[in-house]
N, C-alpha and C positions, 0 to 999 in steps of 0.2 A: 427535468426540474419543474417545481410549480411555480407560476409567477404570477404576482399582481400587480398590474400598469395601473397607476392611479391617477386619476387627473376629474377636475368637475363639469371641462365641457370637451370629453372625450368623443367620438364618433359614436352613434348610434344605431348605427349597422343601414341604415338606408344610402344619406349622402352624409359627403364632410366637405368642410367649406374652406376648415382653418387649416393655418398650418403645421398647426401643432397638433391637432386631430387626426391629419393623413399622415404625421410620421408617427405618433401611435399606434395606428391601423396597423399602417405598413413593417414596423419591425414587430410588429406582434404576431401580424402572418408569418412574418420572415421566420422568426423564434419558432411557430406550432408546425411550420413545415421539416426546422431541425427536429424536430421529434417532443418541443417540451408540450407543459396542458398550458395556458394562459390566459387569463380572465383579465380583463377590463372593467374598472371602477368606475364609474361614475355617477353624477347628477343625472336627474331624470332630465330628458329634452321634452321640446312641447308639439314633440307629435308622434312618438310612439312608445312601444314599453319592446323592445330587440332586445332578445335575450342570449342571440349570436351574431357571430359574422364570418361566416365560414368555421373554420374549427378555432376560431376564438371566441369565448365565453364573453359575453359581456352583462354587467348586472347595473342596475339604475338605481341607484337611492331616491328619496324625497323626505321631505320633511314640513309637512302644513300645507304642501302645495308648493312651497318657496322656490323648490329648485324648478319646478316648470316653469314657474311665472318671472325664474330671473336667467333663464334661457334663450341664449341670443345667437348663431351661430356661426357668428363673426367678431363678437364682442365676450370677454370674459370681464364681467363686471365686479367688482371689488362684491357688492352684495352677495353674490351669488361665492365666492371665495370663502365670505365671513359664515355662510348659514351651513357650506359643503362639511364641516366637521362636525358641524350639530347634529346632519344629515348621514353619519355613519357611527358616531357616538354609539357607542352599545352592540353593534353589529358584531359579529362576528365571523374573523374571515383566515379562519386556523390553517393549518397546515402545510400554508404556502413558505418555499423555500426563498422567493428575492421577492420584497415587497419595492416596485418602484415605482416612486411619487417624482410628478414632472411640478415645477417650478415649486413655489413655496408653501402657499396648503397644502398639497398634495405632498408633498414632500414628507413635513411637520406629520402628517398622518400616516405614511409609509413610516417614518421613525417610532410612530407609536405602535404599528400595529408590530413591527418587526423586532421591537423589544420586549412587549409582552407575548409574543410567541415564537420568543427565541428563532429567528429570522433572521437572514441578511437583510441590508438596507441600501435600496438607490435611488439615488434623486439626480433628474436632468433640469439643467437652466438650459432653457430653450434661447439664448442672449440675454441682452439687457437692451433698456432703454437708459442708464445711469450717464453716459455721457450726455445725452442729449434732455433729459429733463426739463431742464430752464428753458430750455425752445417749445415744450409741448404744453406744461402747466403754471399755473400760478406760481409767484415764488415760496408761497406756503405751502403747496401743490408739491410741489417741486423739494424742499424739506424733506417732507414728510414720503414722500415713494424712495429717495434717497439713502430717508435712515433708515429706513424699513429692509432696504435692501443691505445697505453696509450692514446692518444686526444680521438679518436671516440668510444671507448667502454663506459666510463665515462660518456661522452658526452651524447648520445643516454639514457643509461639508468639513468640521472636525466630528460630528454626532453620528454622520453615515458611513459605511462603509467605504462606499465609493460615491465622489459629485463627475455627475457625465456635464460637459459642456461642451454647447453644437458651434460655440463662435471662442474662438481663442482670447481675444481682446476682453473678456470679461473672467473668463480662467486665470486670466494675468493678475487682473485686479484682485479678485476674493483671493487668489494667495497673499498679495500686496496687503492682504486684511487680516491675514494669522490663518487663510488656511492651510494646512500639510500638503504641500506639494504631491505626496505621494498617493492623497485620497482622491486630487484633481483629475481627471483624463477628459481630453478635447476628442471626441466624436462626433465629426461633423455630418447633418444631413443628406441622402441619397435621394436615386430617383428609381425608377419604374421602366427600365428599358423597353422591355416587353409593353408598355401600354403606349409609352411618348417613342413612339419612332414611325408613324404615319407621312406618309407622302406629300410632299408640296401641292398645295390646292389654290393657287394663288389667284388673287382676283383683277378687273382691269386695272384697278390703279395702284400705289402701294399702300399697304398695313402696317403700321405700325402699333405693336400691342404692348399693351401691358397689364398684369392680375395682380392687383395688390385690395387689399383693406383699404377703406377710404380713412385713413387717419391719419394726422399729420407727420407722423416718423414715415410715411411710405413716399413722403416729396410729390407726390402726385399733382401740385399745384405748379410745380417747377418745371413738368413735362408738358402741362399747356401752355405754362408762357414760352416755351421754348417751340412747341405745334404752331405757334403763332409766326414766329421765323422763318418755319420750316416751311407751312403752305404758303408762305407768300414767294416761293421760288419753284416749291414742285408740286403736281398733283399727288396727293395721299389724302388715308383718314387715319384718325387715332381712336383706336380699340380700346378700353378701358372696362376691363371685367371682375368686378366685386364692388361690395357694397360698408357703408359705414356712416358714419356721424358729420363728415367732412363731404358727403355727397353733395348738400343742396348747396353750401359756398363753393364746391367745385364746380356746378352745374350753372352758379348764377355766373362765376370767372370762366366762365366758357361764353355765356353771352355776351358779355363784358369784352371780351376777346375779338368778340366776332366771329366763331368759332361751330357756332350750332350745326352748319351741315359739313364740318370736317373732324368731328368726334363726337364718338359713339360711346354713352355709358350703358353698357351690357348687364347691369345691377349682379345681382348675385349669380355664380355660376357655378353647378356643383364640381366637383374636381375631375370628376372623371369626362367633361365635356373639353376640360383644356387642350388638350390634345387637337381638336378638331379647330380652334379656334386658333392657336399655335400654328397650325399646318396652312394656314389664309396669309399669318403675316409672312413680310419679307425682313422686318427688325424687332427684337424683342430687346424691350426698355426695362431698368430695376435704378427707380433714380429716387431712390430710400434714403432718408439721413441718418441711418444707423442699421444695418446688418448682422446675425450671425452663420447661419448658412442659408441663403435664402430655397425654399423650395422650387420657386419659380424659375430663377436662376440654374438652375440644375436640370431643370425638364426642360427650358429652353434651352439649355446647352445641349439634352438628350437629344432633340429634334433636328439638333443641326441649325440652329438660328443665328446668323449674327448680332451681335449683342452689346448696347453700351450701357454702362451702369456707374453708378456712384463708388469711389473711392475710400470705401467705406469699411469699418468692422473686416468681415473675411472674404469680401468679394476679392480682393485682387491677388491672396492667397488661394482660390478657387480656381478663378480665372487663369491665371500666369503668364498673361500675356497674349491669352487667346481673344482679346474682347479691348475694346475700349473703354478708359474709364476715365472719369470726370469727378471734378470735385463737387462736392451735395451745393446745392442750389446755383451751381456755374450755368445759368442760362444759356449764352451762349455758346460754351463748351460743349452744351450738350445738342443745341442744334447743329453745330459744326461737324459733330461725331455723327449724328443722324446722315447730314446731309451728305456727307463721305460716303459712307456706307451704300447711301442710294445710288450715288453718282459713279458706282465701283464695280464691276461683276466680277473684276478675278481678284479685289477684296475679299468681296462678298464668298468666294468659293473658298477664298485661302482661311479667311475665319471659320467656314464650316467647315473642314476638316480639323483644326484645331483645336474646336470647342467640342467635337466630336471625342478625339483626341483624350482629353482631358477628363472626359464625363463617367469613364471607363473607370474610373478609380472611384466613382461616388455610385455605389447601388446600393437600394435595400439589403441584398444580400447580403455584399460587403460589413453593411452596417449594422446587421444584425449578429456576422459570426464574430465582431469585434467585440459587440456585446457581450454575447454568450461567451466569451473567451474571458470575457471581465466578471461575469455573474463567475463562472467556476474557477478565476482565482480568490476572490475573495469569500468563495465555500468553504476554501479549502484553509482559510484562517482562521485559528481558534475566537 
């Protein structure tokens, strides 16, 4: 089959930062290694013009310059969303058998392009943020991402073929909204076994890590007031690798904390460094206020890491009991779960066979033939 993955801040064949970019990537490989051709849509980035990535096609739009200069690769900005359809307006992109558009431009644009050239049509909600809104934005703020979402989730998945969604707790809801149960399917995100399965590299004291986006749905503020607990009883440092908007009030509440030489902000780190960085900690942290499968989650499960995370979205559907979980901003739940973990080695060994365990069921692979098992039933639908 031909396929077009659409999205406006899709990977651009050098590094990916997001995590909606590397599972792009990754089931797009996954897909051109089954045998199909598969091109990648997107915005141009602001630093280079990649016209592959391995034997995935990848094409860049622009439009005045816009989509360079509202290119961020960590951030998908409403701007950069509004200009992505102006930015393929006209184009032409025939012959493809499943046009699939990830969250809602892209979608909206997979639907167009899939009806004027007689196409299937797929669109993945990568989660939501819809429970948690009024904790992130204004209450007008807040409104308005709301209804945008109740109109276009619905929307899209009565218009498409098929709606993939990676976290179930929002699959619930857009049916709860009139969509067809039967257009719904929850495919949740994998990992990369073959890259995340490197050796304990562990340093003198402990590491405790964690990769998230600096924005407030990733609770990253809740994990240093809980660091604050935790070094006042053991030697450790906290790893914190990625970057965002929430960086500089997290860097000032770390001095505020007291905290400067026992956490480490690593700024941005491309994806394929996690692994090495992974391999240093002895605890991998996902203390998020809202979830749908998370990446991070899954690679540190790949590695073998013990793991406490938020009670959130699909983590404890993931998890099953291999991991400790805590309620989203339970400070001291969450230092208690740390410090167990520290204080534990046949813990510490029984959760990494577990999470190991468990990890087995989440690969690219996996998640690609479920895919492709969904792209050709719904070929075979008039």
């Amino acid at each position: 089959m031909k396929i077009l993955q659409i999205y406006e801040l899709a990977p651009t064949g050098i590094k990916a930062f997001n995590g909606i970019d590397v599972s792009i990537l990754e089931i797009s490989r996954e897909l051109a290694k089954l045998g199909h051709d598969v091109t990648i849509l997107t915005g141009r980035s602001g630093n280079n013009d990649i016209d592959s990535c391995g034997d995935v096609n990848i094409v860049q739009v622009e439009f005045f310059n816009l989509m360079k200069k509202t290119w961020d690769p960590v951030n998908l900005r409403l701007s950069r969303q509004l200009i992505f359809p102006l930015a393929v307006l006209g184009k032409k992109f025939r012959d493809f058998d499943i046009y699939h558009g990830h969250i809602y431009a892209s979608g909206l644009i997979a639907l167009y392009f899939g009806k004027i050239n007689n196409g299937k049509v797929v669109n993945t909600i990568h989660g939501s943020y819809y429970p948690i809104w009024h904790l992130l934005a204004s209450p007008w703020e807040s409104f308005f991402y709301k209804k945008c979402e109740r109109i276009l989730a619905p929307f899209l998945a009565k218009h498409v073929d098929l709606q993939i969604h990676t976290g179930e707790y929002f699959a619930k809801k857009v049916i709860e909204w009139g969509a067809p149960p039967s257009k719904v399917k929850i495919i949740r995100n994998g990992v990369n076994i073959n890259e995340f399965n490197k050796k304990d590299s562990k340093k003198d004291k402990s590491i405790i890590f964690t990769a998230r986006r600096l924005v407030k749905k990733n609770g990253v503020e809740y994990l240093l007031k809980a660091m604050k607990k935790i070094s006042e009883k053991v030697d450790c440092e906290l790893w914190i690798a990625g970057d965002g908007p929430e960086r500089s009030s997290l860097e000032k509440l770390t001095e505020r904390l007291e905290l400067k030489n026992k956490v480490v902000f690593l700024g941005l780190v491309p994806h394929d460094k996690i692994p090495e960085l992974l391999a240093q900690a002895e605890i991998a942290v996902l203390p998020s206020l809202i979830e749908a499968s998370s990446l991070f989650l899954l690679e540190a499960m790949g590695m073998g890491k013990p793991i406490v995370a938020t009670n959130v979205g699909d983590n404890q559907k993931i998890l099953d009991g291999s991991a400790i979980l805590v309620n989203p901003c339970d400070i001291d739940s969450m230092a208690e779960g740390i410090l167990g973990i520290l204080a534990d080695d046949k813990r510490k060994n029984e959760m990494r066979k577990k999470v190991l365990e468990k990890v087995r069921g989440y690969t690219w692979e996996k998640v690609a033939r479920m895919i492709e098992e969904e792209y050709l039933r719904i070929s075979r639908l008039n």
